[in-house]
VOBALO-657276 format. One record per residue (C-alpha): residue in three letters; x, y, z; residue number from 1. Coordinates in nm, 2 decimals. Example, Ala and Ser with C-alpha at 12.3 -4.5 7.8 and 13.67 -1.06 7.14 Angstrom:
<recs>
REC:ALA:1.23:-0.45:0.78:1
REC:SER:1.37:-0.11:0.71:2
</recs>
This chain:
<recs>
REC:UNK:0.00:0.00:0.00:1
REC:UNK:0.13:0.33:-0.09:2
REC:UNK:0.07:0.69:0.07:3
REC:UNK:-0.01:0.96:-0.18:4
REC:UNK:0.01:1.31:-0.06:5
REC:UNK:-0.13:1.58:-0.27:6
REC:UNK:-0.06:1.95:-0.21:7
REC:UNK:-0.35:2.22:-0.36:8
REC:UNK:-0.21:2.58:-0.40:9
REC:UNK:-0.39:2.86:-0.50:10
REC:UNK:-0.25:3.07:-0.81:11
REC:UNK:-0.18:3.35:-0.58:12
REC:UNK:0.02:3.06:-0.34:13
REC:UNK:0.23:2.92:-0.59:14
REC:UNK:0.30:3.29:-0.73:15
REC:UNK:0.47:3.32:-0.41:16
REC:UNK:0.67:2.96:-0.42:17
REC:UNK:0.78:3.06:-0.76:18
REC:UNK:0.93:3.38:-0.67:19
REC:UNK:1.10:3.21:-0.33:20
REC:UNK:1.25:2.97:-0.53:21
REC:UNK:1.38:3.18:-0.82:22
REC:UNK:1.54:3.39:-0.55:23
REC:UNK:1.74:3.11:-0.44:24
REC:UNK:1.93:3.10:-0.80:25
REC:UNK:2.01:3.39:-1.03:26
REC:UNK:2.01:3.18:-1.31:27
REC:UNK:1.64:3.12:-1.36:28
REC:UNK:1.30:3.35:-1.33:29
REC:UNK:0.99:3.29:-1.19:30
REC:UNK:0.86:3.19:-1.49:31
REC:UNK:1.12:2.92:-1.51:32
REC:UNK:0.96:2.77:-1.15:33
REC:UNK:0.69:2.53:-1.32:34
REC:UNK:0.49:2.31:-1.10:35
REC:UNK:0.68:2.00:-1.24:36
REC:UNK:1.03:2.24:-1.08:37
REC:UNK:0.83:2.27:-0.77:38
REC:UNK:0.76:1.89:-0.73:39
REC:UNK:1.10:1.79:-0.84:40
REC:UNK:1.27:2.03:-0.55:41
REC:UNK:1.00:1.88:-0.31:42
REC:UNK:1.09:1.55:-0.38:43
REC:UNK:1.46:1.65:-0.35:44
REC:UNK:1.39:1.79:-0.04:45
REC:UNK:1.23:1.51:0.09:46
REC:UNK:1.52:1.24:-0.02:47
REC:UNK:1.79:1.47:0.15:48
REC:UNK:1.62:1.50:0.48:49
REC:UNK:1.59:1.07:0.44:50
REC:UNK:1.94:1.06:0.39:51
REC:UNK:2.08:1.29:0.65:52
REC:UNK:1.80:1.06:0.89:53
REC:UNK:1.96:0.73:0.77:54
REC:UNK:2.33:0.85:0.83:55
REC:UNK:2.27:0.97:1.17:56
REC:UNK:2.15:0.63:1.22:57
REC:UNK:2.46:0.42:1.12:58
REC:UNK:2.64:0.30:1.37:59
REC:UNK:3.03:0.25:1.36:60
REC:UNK:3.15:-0.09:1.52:61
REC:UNK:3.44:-0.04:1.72:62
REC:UNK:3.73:-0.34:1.64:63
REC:UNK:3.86:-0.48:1.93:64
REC:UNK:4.20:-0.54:1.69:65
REC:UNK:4.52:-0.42:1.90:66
REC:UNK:4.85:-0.52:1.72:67
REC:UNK:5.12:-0.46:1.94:68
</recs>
């Protein structure tokens, strides 16, 4: 079974997310922030925080190996 989360924004609410995100690179525009960008950089979002979760989880095994 699979969770499906779906986020609704207003025009005037992703005007907004357009403009934050566009401000975060001097490369593209607002108009380059599509809702296909905003999903993408979600999703990216998402994976990192995953990541940073399951490193912080790993353990290291100390060796007990003492050569003298």
């Amino acid at each position: 079974m699979a969770v499906t989360i779906s986020i609704e924004l207003s025009d005037a609410e992703f005007v907004v997310i357009q403009a934050a995100y566009a401000s975060t690179d001097s490369d593209v525009t607002s108009s380059d922030i599509t809702a296909a960008v905003v999903k993408a950089k979600l999703i990216n979002e998402l994976t990192t925080i995953v990541a940073k979760y399951d490193k912080q989880r790993q353990t290291i095994a100390q060796s007990s190996f003492s050569p003298s």
